[in-house]
N, C-alpha and C positions, 0 to 999 in steps of 0.2 A: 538321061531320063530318070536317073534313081535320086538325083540330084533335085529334080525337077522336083520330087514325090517329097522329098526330105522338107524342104522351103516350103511346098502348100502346105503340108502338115504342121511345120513350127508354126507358119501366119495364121493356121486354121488357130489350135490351142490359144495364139496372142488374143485374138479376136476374140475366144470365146471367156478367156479367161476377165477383157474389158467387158465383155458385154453386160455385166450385171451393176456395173460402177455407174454411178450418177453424182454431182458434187453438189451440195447444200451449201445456200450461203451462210454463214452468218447471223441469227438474228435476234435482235436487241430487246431487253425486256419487254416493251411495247408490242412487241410480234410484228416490228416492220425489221426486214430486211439493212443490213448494217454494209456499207461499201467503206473503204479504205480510202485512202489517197493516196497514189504512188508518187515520189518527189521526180518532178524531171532534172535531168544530170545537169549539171552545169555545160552551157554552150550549147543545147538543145533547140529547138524551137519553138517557143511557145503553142502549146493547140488555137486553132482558133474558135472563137464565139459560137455558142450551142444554139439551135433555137430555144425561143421560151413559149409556152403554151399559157395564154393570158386570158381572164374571164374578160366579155365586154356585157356589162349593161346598159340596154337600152330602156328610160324612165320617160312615159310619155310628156311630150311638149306644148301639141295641141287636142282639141277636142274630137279627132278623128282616132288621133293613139291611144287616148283612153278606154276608147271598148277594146282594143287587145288587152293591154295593159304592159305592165315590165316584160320586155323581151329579154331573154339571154342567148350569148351565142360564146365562140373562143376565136381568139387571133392568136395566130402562132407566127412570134416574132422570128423571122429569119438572122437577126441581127446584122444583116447586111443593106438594110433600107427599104426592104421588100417584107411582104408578110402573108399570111392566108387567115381568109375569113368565113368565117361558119355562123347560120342561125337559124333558126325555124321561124319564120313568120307566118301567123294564118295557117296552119300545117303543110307550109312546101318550104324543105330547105334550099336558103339561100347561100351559096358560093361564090365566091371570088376574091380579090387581094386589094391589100394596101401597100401605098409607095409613099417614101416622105416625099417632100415635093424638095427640087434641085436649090440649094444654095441655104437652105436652112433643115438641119437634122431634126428638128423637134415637131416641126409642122408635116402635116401627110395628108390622103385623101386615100377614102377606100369604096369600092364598088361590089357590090353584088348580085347575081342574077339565081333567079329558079327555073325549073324545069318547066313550070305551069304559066312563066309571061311576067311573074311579081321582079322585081327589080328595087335595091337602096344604094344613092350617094351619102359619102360623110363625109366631112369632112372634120379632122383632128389635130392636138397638138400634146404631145409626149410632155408629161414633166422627166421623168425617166425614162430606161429601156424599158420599166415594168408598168409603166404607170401613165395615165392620161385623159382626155376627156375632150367630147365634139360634140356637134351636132349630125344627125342621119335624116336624112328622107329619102319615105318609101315612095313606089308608082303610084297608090294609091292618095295619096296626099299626106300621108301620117308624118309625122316630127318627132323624134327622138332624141333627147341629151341623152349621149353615149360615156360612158366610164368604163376606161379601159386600166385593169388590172385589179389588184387588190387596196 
């Protein structure tokens, strides 16, 4: 028992003595946050492919897109051939994903639906993992050339 009293009392002190610690990272004249790069060891396994979170533009195509006007939304590349899509159309945002299509990695097609019934196909073709450009239509009849990245 008096064993027992000794051990909660050291963990009490550890605990109290971490609890005022917090770590700062780093930061670069700019006042953004500065990360490192730690080397992987030799014989390691490479990490794999990060998502990337990419802008898409949509620039109206026909005369029905022009009273919205430029859409914007993000696709976040899974880097695995898969991705997710986001955008506000008409004020309901629209969800859902892109897949490249089987047998060619540059080419894709993405869907999206809202809560409120609006619905857009695109379809697309990657220069890069970062970069690319399609065509979109909405339920409504609107057309969109899409540019996807920076």
């Amino acid at each position: 028992m008096k064993a027992n009293k000794k051990l909660i009392a050291a963990l009490s002190v550890a605990t109290l003595a971490l609890a005022g610690c917090y770590v700062v990272p780093a930061v670069g004249p700019d006042g953004r946050p500065v990360y490192h790069a730690y080397p992987i060891p030799p014989g390691s396994p490479a990490p794999g492919p990060y998502p990337v979170v990419l802008t898409a533009r949509l620039y109206p195509a026909n005369d029905l897109a022009t009273q919205t006007g430029v859409v914007t939304g993000s696709v976040t590349n899974m880097m695995t051939g898969k991705g997710r899509f986001q955008l506000n159309y008409r004020g309901e945002t629209l969800t859902g994903e892109a897949t490249r299509v089987n047998g060619d990695a540059r080419r894709g097609v993405a869907s999206a639906y809202g809560s409120g019934g609006a619905y857009m196909s695109c379809e697309y073709q990657m220069n890069t993992p970062q970069q690319g450009a399609g065509i979109c239509t909405f339920s409504d009849g609107a057309k969109y050339q899409v540019h996807i990245g920076s």
